[in-house]
C-alpha positions as CSV (number, residue, x, y, z in Angstrom):
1,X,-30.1,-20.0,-13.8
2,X,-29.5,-23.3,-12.5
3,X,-26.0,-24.2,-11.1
4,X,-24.3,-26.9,-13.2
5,X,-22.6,-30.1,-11.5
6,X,-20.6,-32.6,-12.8
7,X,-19.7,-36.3,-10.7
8,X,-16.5,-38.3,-10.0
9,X,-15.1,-40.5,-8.2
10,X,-12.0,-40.0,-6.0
11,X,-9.9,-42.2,-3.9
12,X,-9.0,-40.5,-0.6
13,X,-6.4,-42.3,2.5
14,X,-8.4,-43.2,5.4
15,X,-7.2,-40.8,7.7
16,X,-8.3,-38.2,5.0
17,X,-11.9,-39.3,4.0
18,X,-12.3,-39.9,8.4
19,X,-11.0,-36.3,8.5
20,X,-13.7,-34.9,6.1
21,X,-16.8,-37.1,7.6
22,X,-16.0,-35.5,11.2
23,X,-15.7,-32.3,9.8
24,X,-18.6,-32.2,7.5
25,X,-20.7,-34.0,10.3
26,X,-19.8,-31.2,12.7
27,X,-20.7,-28.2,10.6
28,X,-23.6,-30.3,8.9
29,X,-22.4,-30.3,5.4
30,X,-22.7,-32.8,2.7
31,X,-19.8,-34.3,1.5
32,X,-20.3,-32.4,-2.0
33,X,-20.3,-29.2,-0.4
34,X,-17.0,-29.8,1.9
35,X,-15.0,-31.0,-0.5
36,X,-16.2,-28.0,-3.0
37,X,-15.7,-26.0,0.3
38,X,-12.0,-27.1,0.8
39,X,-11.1,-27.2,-2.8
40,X,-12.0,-23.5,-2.8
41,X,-10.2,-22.5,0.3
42,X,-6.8,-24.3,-1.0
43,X,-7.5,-22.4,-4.0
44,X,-7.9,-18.9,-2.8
45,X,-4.7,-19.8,-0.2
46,X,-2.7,-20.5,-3.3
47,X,-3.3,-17.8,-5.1
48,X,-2.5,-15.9,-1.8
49,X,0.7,-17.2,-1.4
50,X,1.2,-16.4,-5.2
51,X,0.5,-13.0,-4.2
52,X,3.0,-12.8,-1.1
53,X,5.8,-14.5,-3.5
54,X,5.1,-11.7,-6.0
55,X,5.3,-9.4,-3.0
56,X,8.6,-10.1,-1.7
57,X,10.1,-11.0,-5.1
58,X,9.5,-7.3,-5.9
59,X,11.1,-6.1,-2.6
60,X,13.9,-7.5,-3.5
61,X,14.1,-6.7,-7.3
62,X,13.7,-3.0,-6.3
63,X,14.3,-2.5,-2.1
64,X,13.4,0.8,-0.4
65,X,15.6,3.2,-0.4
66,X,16.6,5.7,2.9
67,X,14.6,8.5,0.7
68,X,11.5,5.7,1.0
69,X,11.3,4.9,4.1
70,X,12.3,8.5,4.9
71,X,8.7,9.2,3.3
72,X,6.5,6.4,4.8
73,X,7.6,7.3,8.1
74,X,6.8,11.0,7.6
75,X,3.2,9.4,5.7
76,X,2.4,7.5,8.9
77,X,3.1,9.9,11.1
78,X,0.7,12.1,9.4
79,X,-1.8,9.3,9.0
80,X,-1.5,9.0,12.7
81,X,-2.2,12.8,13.7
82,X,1.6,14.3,13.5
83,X,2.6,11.7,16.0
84,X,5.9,10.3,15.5
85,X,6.1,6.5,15.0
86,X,7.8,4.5,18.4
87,X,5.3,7.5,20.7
């Protein structure tokens, strides 16, 4: 199945669209495919960062307890051969 693509027209600074011509000259891309290139990296960093945020929003909502970090430390240690964490 063919790929479908759609066209606009954007208006970029000049230190922004010199940026991206540099760039897409030095890794030989078209100016379709680093712009679709960066679009998808800012995406994927976003949703990242969502991900961290979510992270430590539930640390703090629910933090370990001495009983939990009791258990991952004797869960590492065993991950690691019986060897105590700080050997």
């Amino acid at each position: 199945m063919a790929s479908q693509t759609e066209k606009f027209t954007i208006s970029l600074p000049r230190q922004v669209y010199e940026l991206i011509e540099r760039m897409r000259k030095e890794y030989h891309l078209s100016r379709s495919a680093m712009i679709a290139l960066a679009i998808r990296d800012w995406v994927t960093a976003k949703r990242e960062e969502k991900r961290v945020r979510s992270y430590i929003e539930g640390y703090r909502n629910y933090p370990e307890t001495p009983p939990d970090i009791h258990l991952h430390g004797i869960l590492a240690a065993e991950s690691l051969g019986g060897e105590e964490w700080g050997e």
